[in-house]
N, C-alpha and C positions, 0 to 999 in steps of 0.2 A: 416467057420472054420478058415480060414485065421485070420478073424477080430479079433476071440478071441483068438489065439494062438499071433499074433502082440502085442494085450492088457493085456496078461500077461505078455511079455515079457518085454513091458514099465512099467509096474507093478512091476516086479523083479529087472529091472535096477534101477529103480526111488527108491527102498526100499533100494540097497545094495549102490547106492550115499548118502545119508540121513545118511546111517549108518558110510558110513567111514567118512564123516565130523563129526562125533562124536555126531548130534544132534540124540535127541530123541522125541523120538512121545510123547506124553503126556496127555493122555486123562481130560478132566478137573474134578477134583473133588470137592464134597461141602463139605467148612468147615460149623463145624454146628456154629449157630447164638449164641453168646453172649448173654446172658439172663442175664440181674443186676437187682435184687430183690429189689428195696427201701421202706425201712417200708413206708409208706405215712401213714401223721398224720393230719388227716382233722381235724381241729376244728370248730365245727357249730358257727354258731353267738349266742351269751348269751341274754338275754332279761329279762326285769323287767316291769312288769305296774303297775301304780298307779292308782286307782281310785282319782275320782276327784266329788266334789259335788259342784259346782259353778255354780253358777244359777242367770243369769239378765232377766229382759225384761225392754227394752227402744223402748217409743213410739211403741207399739206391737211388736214389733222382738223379741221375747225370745232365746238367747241364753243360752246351757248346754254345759260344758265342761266335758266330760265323763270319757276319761282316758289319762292319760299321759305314751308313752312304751319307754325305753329308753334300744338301743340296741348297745350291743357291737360287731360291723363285724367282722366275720371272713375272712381271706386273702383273699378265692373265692367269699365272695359277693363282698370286694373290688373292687376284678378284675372285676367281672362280672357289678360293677354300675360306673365303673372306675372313681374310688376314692382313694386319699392316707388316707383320715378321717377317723380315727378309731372306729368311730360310729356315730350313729343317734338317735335323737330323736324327735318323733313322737306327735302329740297333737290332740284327736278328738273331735271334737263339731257336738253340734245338732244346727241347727237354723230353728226355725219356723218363718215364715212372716204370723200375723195375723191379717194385717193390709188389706183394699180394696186399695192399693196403692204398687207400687215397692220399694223396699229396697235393701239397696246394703253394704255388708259385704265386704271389704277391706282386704279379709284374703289373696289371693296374693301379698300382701303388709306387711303380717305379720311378727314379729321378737321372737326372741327368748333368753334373756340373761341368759347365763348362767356361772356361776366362775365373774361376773362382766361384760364377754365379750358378745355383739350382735352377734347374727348369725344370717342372712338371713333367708327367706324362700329359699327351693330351691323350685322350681316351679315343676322341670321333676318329682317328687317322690311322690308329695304331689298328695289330690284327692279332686274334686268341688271344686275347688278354684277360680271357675268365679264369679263375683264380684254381676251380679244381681239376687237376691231373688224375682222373682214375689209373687205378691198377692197374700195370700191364701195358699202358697207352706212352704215345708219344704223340709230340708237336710242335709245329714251327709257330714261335711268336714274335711280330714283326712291331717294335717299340717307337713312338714317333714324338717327338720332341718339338716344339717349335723355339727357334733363336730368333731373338728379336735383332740383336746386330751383326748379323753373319755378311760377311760384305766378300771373302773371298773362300773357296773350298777348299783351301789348302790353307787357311790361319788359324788352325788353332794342332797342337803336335801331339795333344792326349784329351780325352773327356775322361770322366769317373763316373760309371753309372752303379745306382745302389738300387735293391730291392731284396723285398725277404721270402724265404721259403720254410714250411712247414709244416708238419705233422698233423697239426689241428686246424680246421676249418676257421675259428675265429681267430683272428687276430689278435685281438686284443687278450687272450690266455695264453699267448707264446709265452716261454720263457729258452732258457739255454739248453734247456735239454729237447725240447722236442721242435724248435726251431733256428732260422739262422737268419741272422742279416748280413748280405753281400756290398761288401762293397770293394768294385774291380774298377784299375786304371786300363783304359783300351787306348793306347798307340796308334796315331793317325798317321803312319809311315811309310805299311805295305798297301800299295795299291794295286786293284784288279782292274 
């Protein structure tokens, strides 16, 4: 009985020092949370494709160039492929090897002019862009470009894409006989 008669009394002292220093208790309260509403205005990426009817075969390799997509990014694909280019454009072909021998397609080596100006392949975007065709085989390889000023999908009427194909594994031992440098104007006119 002692202990709690002691502990109130340090209790009632300890409250009425507190008080004449003029401080006060203050229990903590929550201010409610700031909530700022911003319209967010996503805009998708735009896109156009062309069909395309090009059609070679050299020394059995048939190549089809099927369609050309030429896509205007929106901010978040930007961000997301971290890019400042404002768009891409894309080239797919078919290639068949109907040959009993390996062939070898030079499309990671591919270019792209477009307004006059060369654009690279970029490699990361693009798809099968490995260089050899075994015998007998086909497949689809999907070519990806970046354009730094692409502002609408319907501004430009033709690109020129070039790339070479070949007989021999290294490149650098081409010549005229056993391979070939393409270079095709594709019409951005039929669209799918």
């Amino acid at each position: 009985m002692k202990k709690i008669l002691l502990l109130c009394t340090a209790f009632l002292v300890l409250s009425f020092g507190l008080a004449a220093c003029g401080q006060e208790v203050k229990t903590p309260t929550k201010t409610p949370e700031k909530t700022t509403a911003k319209a967010v205005t996503t805009r998708k990426d735009t896109r156009q494709y062309f069909e395309q009817s090009w059609k070679q075969t050299w020394k059995g390799l048939e190549t089809n160039i099927k369609h050309v997509t030429v896509v205007q990014l929106s901010n978040a694909s930007k961000t997301k492929m971290k890019t400042k280019d404002q768009g891409v454009i894309g080239v797919k072909m078919h290639v068949k090897n109907t040959t009993d021998q390996d062939m070898y397609v030079f499309s990671d080596q591919a270019a792209l002019v477009v307004d006059g100006k060369t654009n690279p392949i970029f490699k990361n975007d693009s798809q099968n862009i490995t260089e050899k065709l075994a015998k007998n085989s086909e497949k689809d390889i999907l070519l990806i470009f970046h354009i730094p000023t692409l502002t609408s999908v319907t501004q430009y009427k033709q690109v020129i894409l070039k790339w070479a194909m070949s007989t021999q594994k290294d490149v650098t031992k081409t010549d005229g006989d056993n391979s070939k440098k393409e270079e095709v104007t594709l019409p951005l006119t039929s669209t799918k």
